[in-house]
C-alpha angles and dihedrals in degrees: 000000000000134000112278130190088247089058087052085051098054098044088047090051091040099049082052087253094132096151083051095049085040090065095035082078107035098091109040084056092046083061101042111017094225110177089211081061103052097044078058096053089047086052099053092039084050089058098048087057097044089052093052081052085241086146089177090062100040093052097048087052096051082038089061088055102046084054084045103108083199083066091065087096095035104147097209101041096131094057090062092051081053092053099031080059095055098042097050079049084051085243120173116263123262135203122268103232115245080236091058090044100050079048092059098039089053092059095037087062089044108243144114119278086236093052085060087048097047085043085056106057092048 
């Protein structure tokens, strides 16, 4: 399978380079506008402001997804109400999960969690 620019994008988020995940998908949403781009871009963004401990930022940006009506399927929802929680306590940051991130790429391509899987055994 090759390299996407959502596994870029994982690796990037995973290895704590968010400015870096942020502009893996800059591009590819400034040609096509894709709303499951650009949450992805306000989650890594997020994550650059909550790392610098700049609450206000990091909030707004979770705060823009959660209006997103893209975000309805959102698979890891319920990460971003964990960290939305310890943000608005000024919490420190913690680390997205690579499960939470394959998650979110998955839906970020589009497809179903068991088409990846299937992809990945051929």
């Amino acid at each position: 399978m090759p390299i996407d620019e959502w596994d870029e994008y994982v690796q990037a988020m995973s290895d704590g380079r968010y400015f870096e995940a942020h502009e893996i998908l800059e591009n590819p949403w400034r040609k096509n506008k894709n709303a499951r781009y650009q949450i992805a871009i306000w989650l890594a963004a997020a994550f650059v402001h909550w790392s610098k401990s700049q609450f206000t930022g990091a909030r707004r940006l979770l705060g823009q997804i959660f209006k997103s009506p893209d975000a309805a399927d959102l698979p890891i929802r319920q990460s971003l109400e964990l960290w939305a929680a310890l943000i608005a306590s000024g919490q420190s940051r913690i680390q997205p999960t690579s499960e939470e991130l394959e998650r979110l790429a998955i839906w970020g391509r589009g497809q179903s969690e068991g088409s990846l899987i299937d992809q990945k055994r051929t």
